[in-house]
C-alpha positions, 0 to 999 in steps of 0.5 A: 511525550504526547500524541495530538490528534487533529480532533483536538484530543491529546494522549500521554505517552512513553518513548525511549527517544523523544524523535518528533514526528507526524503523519496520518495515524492507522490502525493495524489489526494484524501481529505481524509487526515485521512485515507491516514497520517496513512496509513502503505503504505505511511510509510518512504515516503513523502505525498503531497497534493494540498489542504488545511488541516484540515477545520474541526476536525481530524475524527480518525474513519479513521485512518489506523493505530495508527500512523501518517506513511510519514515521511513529509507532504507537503501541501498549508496550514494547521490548527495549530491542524493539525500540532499539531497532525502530531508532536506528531509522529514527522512528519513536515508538510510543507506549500508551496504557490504553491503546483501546480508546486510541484505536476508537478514534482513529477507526470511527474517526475516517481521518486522523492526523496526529503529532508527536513531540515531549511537549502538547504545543510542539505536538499539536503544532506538528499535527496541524502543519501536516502534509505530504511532501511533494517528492515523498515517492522516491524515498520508498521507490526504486532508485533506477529500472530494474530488470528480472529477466526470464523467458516468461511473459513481459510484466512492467511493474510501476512502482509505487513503494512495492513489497518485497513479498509481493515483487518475490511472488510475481518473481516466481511465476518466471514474469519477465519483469521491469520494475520502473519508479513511479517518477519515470513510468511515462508511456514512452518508457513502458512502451520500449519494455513491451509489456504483456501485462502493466501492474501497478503496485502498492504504496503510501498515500492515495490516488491524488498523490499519483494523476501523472498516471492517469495519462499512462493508465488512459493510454495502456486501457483496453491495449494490454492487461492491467492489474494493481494491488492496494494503492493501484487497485484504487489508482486503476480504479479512480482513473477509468471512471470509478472513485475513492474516499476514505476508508473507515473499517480498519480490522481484520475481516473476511473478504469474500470472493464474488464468484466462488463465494470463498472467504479470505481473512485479512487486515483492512489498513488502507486509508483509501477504497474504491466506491465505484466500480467505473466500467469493472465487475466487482470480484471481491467484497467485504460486505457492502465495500468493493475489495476487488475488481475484474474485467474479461473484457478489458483484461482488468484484474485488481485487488485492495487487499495482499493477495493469495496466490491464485492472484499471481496465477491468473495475473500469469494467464492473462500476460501469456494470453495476451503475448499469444496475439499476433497483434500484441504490440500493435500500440507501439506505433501510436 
């Protein structure tokens, strides 16, 4: 098998099952393999890790999602019930001597398509015929609205291709929730569930992949809180005057929180970051790259990275605050 990287580089490469595919190819420093192979966020894109998988039994109480989302795996070695697992889905899982000089490239490149095919020309074709399907949305999003209902404060989740850990997080701070696939979040349909809080989730792609919700965010900024975690951190973001490129730090580093000063270790996988702020303060940095953004005034809290749960819980006052205004709804009427 062979990996073709749009740079023009070919790599050689062992597979099991010679399943072609193509997508964007990102980094991952973190080991747990489980949580980040069904994460919708790596849906239509290549996942690659520097380590050694699959030493121990697959722990499915970490999966994201039901599904096994990049379209290929490239590793240095991987156990047959590793690969095994991954073909169910029909997902090629790569072994390469070198992951280092992979690795390399991807993270100094700050874009990096790549194919995969048993021959050099099939996989240097599928490379440059790359693109995101117009659709891809509704293979990682719910099929219909679901509803979690509590006596809590009302959250409306957009979802964008959510984690199953995050949903199960705000599940547990008793939100009253309405997750709505991304397709079919008009302002109309948030409108009927009468949020207290909008959050917009994580998902694959980027912002550009998502302008019908600039119309949504216009409409629901400065009437109710808003909030977003990975992909809706930047979609918050690149719809209310702040801006997005493309990310080249790919690795685990601590982030730091702006007012308390404390530091959180995570990965750093998104292809994506914001650059500018728009009207928001700046609450989490990782050195001179704005990981997280906050306003008390515009009720905005949104964060790129998977969040403590601290989050959650600030996320909850800001709901229950805002249901305790008699004029809570008063945007229904425009």
């Amino acid at each position: 098998m062979y990996i073709a990287l749009e740079n023009g580089e070919t790599i050689s490469a062992e597979s099991q099952h010679p399943f072609e595919a193509s997508g964007e190819l990102v980094f991952t420093a973190d080991e747990n393999y489980e949580e980040h192979i069904t994460d919708p966020t790596y849906y239509n894109q290549g996942l690659l890790f520097s380590d050694t998988f699959g030493k121990s039994d697959i722990d499915s109480s970490k999966f994201e999602s039901d599904t096994v989302q990049p379209s290929f795996i490239v590793c240095k070695e991987a156990t047959d019930d590793f690969v095994e697992f991954c073909s169910h889905d029909n997902v090629p899982v790569l072994e390469v001597a070198n992951t280092d000089e992979v690795v390399e490239t991807v993270t100094t490149s700050g874009e990096c398509i790549a194919g995969v095919a048993d021959t050099i020309d099939k996989a240097k074709n599928l490379c440059n015929s790359f693109e995101w399907e117009e659709s891809f949305h509704k293979n990682v999003t719910y099929d219909f609205v679901e509803e979690y209902e509590t006596d809590g404060p009302n959250l409306t989740v957009i979802d964008c291709g959510i984690k199953a850990s995050i949903l199960e997080k705000l599940r547990n701070k008793n939100f009253n929730i309405t997750v709505i696939p991304y397709e079919e979040a008009s302002v109309s349909a948030i409108k009927y569930f009468k949020p207290d809080l909008l959050f917009i989730s994580n998902g694959p792609g980027s912002p550009e992949h998502y302008t019908y919700l600039e119309d949504v965010i216009d409409f629901f900024f400065m009437k109710i809180p808003l909030s977003g975690v990975g992909l809706g951190h930047q979609i918050i973001a690149n719809s209310l005057r702040g801006s997005v490129t493309r990310n080249d730090i790919h690795s685990k580093k601590k982030i730091k929180d702006v007012e308390n000063g404390e530091t959180i270790t995570r990965s750093i996988n998104s292809s994506y970051t914001v650059t500018s702020t728009g009207p928001f303060e700046v609450s989490h940095t990782l050195g001179d790259q704005i990981q997280g953004l906050v306003s008390k005034e515009f009720g905005v809290k949104t964060v790129q990275f998977y969040p403590k749960s601290g989050f959650y819980d600030t996320l909850w006052s800001m709901a229950n605050g805002f249901r305790e205004q008699e004029e809570r709804y008063a945007y229904d009427g425009q």
